[in-house]
Structure formats: C-alpha cells, structure tokens
N, CA, C and O of each residue as an XYZ file, in Angstrom:
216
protein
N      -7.692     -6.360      6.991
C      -7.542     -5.544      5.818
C      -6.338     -4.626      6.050
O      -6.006     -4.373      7.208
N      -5.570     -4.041      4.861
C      -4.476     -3.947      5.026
C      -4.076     -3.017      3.597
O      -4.677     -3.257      2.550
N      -3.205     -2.139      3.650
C      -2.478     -1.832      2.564
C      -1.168     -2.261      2.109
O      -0.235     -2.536      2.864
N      -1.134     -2.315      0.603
C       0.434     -2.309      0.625
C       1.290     -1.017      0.747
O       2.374     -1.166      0.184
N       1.159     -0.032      1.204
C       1.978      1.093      0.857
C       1.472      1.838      2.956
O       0.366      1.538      3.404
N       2.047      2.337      3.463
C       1.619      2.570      4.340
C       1.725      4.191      4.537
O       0.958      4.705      5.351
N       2.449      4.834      3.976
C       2.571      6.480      3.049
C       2.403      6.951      1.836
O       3.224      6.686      0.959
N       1.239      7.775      1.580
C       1.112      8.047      0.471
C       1.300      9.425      0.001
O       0.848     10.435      0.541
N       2.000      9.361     -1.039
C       2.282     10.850     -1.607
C       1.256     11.546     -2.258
O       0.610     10.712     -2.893
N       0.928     12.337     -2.366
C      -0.691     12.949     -3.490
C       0.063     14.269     -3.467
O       1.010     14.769     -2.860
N      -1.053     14.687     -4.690
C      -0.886     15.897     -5.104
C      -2.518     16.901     -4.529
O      -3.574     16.270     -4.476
N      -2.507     18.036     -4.249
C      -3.395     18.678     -3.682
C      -4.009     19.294     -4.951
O      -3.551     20.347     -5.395
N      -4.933     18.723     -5.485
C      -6.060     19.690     -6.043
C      -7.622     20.511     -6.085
O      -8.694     20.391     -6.678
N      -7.020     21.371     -5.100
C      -7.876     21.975     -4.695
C      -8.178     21.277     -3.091
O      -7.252     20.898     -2.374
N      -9.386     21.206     -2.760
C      -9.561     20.545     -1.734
C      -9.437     19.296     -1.457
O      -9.731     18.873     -0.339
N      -8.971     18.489     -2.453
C      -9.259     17.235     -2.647
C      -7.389     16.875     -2.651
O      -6.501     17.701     -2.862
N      -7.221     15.369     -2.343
C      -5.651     15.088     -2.632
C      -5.656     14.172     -3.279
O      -6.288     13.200     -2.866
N      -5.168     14.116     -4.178
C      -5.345     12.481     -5.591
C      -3.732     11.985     -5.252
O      -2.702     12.631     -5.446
N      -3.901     10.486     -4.624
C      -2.645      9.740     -4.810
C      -2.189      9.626     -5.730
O      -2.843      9.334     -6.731
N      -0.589      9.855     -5.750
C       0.272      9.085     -6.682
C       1.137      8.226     -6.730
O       1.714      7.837     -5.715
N       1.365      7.811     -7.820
C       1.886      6.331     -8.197
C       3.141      6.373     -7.417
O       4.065      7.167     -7.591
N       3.036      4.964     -6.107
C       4.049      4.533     -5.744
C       5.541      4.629     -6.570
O       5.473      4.522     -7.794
N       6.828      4.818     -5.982
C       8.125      4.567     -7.007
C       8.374      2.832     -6.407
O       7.934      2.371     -5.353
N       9.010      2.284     -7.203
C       9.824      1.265     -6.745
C      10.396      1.401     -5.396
O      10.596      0.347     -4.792
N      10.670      2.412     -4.866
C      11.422      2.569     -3.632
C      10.461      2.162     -2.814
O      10.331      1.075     -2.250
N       9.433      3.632     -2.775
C       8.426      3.299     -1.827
C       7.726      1.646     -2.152
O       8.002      1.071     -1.099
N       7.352      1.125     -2.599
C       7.120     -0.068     -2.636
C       7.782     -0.958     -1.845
O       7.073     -1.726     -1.196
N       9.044     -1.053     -1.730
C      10.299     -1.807     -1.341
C      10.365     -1.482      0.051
O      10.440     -2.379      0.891
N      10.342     -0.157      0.392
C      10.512     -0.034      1.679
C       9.325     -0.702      2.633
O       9.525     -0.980      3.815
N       7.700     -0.982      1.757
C       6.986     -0.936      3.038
C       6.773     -2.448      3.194
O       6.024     -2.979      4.013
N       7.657     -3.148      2.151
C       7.630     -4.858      2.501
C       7.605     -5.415      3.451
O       6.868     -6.356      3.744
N       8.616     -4.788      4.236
C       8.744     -5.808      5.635
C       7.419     -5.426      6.209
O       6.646     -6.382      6.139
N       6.876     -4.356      6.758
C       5.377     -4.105      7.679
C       4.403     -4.898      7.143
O       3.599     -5.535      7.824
N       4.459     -4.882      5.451
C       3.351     -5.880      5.257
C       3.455     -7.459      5.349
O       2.535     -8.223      5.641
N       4.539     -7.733      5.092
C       5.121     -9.184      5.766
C       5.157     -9.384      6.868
O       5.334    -10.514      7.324
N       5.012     -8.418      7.522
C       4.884     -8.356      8.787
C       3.481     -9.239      9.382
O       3.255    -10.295      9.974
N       2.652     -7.967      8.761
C       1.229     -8.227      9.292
C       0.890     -9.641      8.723
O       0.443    -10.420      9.564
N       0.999    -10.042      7.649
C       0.817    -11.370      6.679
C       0.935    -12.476      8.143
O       0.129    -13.175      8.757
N       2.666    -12.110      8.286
C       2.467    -13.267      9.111
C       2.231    -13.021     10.843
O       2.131    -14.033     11.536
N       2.163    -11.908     11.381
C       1.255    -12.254     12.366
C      -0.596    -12.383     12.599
O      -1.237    -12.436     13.649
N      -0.990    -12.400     11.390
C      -2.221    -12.638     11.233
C      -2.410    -13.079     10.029
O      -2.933    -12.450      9.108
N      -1.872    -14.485      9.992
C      -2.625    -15.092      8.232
C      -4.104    -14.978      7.817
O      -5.088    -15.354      8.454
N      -4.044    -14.306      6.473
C      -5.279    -14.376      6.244
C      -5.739    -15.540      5.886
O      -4.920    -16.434      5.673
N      -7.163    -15.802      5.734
C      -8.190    -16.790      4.865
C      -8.174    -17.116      3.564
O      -8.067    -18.129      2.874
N      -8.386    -15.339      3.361
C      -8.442    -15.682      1.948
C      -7.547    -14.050      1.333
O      -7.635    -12.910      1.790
N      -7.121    -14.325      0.719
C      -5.933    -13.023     -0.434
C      -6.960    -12.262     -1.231
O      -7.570    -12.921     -2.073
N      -7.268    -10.921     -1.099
C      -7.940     -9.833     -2.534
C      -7.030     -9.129     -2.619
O      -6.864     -8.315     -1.711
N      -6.318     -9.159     -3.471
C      -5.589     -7.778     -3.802
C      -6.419     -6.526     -5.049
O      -7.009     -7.002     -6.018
N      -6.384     -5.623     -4.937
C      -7.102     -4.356     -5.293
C      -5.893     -3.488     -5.602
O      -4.872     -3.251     -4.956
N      -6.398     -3.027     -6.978
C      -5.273     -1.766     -7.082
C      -4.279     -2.167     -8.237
O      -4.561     -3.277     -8.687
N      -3.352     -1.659     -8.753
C      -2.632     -1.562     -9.287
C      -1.410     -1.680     -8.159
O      -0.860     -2.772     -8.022
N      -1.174     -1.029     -7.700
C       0.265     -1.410     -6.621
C      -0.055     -3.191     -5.614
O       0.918     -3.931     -5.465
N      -0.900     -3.452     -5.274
C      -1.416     -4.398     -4.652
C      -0.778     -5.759     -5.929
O       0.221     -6.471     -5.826
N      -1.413     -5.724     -6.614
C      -1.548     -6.479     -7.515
C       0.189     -6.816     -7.934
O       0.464     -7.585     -8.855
C-alpha cells in the first residue's frame, strides 16, 4: 500500500489538519517514487482511492 503524493500540504483547523488539493506540480514531482515502488514491488492487484489517485 502506497500513496500517490508523498507530502501533503493542509490547512490547520483548529486541532485538526484537513489536506489540500494536490497542484499539478506536486503531483509531477512525486512520479518517479511512485514508479519507483510500482516497479520494485509489482502489485497483484491496482485500487486506486481518492481523487488524486485516480
């Protein structure tokens, strides 16, 4: 299991931190790590979850 984004930006409300929406950049940048992992451990089977995943 795995993310696509490996930094996430949020906003602090209150005690709590609510992620926000990846930019194109950040997306782009964390390609290679997840291509990474893809191929030193192929998965079985693919779920993608999420809106950025997807």
């Amino acid at each position: 299991m795995t993310n696509a984004l490996k930094h996430f930006a949020f906003t602090r409300r209150g005690e709590r931190r609510i992620h926000d929406r990846p930019s194109r950049h950040e997306i782009e940048a964390c390609k290679p790590w997840l291509g990474a992992e893809l191929d030193a451990e192929p998965p079985e089977i693919d779920v993608l979850l999420g809106a950025t995943a997807a």
